[in-house]
C-alpha positions in Angstrom: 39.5 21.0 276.7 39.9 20.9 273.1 43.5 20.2 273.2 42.8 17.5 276.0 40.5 16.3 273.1 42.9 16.0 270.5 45.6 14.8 272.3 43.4 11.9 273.5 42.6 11.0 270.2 45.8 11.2 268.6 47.2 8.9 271.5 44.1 6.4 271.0 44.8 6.0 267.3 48.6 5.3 267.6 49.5 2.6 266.4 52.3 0.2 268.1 55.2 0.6 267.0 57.8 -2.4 267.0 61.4 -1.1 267.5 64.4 -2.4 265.1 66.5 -5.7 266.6 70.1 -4.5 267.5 72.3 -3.5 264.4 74.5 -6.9 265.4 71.2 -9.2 265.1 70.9 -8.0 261.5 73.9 -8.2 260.9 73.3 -11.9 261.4 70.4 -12.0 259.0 72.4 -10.2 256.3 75.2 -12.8 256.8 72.5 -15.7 256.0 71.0 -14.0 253.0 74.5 -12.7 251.8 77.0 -15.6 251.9 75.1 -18.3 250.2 74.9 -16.3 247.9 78.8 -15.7 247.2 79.3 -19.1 247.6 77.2 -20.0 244.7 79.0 -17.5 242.9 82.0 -18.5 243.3 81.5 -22.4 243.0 79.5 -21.8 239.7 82.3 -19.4 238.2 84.7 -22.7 239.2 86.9 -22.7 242.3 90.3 -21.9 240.9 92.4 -24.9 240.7 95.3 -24.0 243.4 92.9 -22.9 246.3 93.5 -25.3 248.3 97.3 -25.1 248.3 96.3 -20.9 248.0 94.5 -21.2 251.4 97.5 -22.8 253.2 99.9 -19.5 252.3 99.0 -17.2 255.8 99.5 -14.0 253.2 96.6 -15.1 251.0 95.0 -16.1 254.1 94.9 -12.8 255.8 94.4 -10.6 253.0 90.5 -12.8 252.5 90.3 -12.4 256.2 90.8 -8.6 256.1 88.4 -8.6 253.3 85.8 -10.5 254.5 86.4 -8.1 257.9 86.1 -5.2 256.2 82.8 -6.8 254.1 81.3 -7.4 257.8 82.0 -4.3 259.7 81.1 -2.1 256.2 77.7 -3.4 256.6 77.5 -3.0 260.0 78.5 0.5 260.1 75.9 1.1 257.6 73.1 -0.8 260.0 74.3 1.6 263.2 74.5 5.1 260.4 70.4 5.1 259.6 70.0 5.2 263.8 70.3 8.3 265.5 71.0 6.1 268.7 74.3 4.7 267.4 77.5 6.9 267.8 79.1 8.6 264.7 82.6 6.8 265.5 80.9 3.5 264.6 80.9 4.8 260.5 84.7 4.8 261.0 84.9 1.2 261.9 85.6 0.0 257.9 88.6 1.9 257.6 90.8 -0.6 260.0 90.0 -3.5 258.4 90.8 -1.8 255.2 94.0 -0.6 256.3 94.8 -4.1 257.1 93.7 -5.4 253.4 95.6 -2.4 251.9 99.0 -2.9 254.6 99.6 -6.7 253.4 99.2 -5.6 249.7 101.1 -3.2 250.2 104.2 -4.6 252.1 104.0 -7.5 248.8 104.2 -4.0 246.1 107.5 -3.6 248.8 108.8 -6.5 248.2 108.6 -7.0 244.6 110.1 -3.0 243.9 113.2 -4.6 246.2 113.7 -7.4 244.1 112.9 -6.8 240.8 112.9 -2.7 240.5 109.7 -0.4 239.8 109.2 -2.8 236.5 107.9 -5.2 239.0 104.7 -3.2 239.7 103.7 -3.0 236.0 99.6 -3.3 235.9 98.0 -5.4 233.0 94.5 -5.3 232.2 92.1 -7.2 234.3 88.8 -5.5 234.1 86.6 -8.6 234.7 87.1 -7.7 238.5 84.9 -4.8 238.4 81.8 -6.8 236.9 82.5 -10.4 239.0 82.6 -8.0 242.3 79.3 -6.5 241.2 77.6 -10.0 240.1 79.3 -11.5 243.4 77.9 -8.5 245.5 74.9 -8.1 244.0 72.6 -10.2 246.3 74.3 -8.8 249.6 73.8 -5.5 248.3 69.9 -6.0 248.1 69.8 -7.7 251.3 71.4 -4.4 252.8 68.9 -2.0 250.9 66.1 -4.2 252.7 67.5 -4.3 256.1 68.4 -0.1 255.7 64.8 0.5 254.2 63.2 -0.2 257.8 65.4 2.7 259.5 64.4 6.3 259.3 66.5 8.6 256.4 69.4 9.6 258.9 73.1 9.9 257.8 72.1 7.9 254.1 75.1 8.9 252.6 77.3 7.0 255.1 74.5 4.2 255.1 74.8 3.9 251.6 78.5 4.3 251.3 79.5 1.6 254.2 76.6 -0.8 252.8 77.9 -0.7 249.3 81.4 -1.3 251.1 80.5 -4.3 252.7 78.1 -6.0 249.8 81.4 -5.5 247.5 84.1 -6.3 249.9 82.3 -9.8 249.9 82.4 -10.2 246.5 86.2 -9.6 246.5 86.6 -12.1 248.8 84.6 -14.8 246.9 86.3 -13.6 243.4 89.8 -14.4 245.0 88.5 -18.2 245.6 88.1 -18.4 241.4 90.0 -15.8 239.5 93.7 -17.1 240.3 95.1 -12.9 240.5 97.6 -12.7 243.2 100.2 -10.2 241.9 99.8 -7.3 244.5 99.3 -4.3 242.6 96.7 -6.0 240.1 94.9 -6.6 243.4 95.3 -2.9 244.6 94.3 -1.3 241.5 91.3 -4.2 240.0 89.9 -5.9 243.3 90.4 -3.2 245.8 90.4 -0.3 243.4 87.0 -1.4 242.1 85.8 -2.2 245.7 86.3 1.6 246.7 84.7 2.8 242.7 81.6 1.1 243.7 81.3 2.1 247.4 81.7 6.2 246.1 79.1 5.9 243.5 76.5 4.1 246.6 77.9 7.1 248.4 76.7 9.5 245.6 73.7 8.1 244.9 72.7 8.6 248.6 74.0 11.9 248.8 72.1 12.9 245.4 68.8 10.9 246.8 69.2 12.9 250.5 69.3 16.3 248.4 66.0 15.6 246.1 63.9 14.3 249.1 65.2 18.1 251.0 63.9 20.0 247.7 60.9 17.7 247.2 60.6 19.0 251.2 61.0 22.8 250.2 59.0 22.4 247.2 
């Protein structure tokens, strides 16, 4: 009788609990939050003059779509990775798009060693990328820390890692509409390269923050 008891009591005190919307629906409210936001950036840091004739070229045109691809489907993965509902394949998602952004670059790096020799590929400095993508990626990146703070602590290091992917993915894509940087390999190495720097360290920190909670745990 006294576990009848107490299992009554612990049913009568639940409280209701209201299950997450679909990791596509939030996706949707990340998206209104997120690119606003890059927009603003990008029009405030002043559109580069030669977009418009930029946005006509299919090249430039499909390396922003396979960025802004790889912005939407890193944030989605990271949405399906705190649910223990959604199938581990999902996490993988990111890495097409990316291959994409990384195959047109890549066939341009091609080109330019064909015509003009390995001196073509020389890299410059361009290390404003790194803090615009972080500025332009800032706000998306909150918005994703919000929306993964509601799910339960289940594979956080791939949460963090494809969130951070997606927040500064975006804000590649908006940098290209202002900081007139085609040349391939300065992409590769400043835009992408920093793009992949900050989605590791998200990884890391959520890999360092899933090993304190388990010794706070054991403690």
């Amino acid at each position: 009788m006294e576990t009848e008891r107490l299992i009554d009591c612990l049913a009568g005190d639940l409280a209701p609990v209201r299950r997450l919307p679909p990791p596509s629906v939030r996706l949707g409210t990340w998206l209104l939050v997120s690119l606003p936001a890059v927009a603003l950036v990008a029009w405030g840091s002043g559109l580069r003059p030669d977009l418009a004739s930029r946005l006509a070229n299919p090249r430039f045109l499909l390396e922003e779509a396979a960025a802004l691809l790889t912005s939407l489907v890193g944030a989605y993965a990271a949405l399906c990775a705190l649910l223990p509902d959604q199938p581990g394949w999902k996490l993988w998602l990111p890495l097409a798009p990316m291959a994409l952004w990384l195959g047109s670059l890549g066939q341009q790096c091609l080109e330019v060693v064909l015509r003009f020799g390995p001196a073509g590929l020389r890299v410059t400095s361009d290390a404003m990328c790194l803090p615009a993508i972080a500025l332009g990626g800032l706000v998306p990146a909150i918005a994703i820390v919000v929306l993964l703070r509601r799910a339960r602590g289940f594979r956080t290091t791939h949460a963090c890692f494809c969130g951070a992917l997606g927040a500064a993915a975006l804000g590649a894509t908006a940098l290209r509409l202002y900081h007139p940087q085609d040349a391939a390999i300065m992409v590769i190495v400043w835009q992408l390269g920093s793009v992949a720097l900050l989605s590791l360290v998200a990884g890391g920190i959520g890999r360092l923050l899933v090993r304190t909670s388990e010794h706070g745990h054991l403690a």
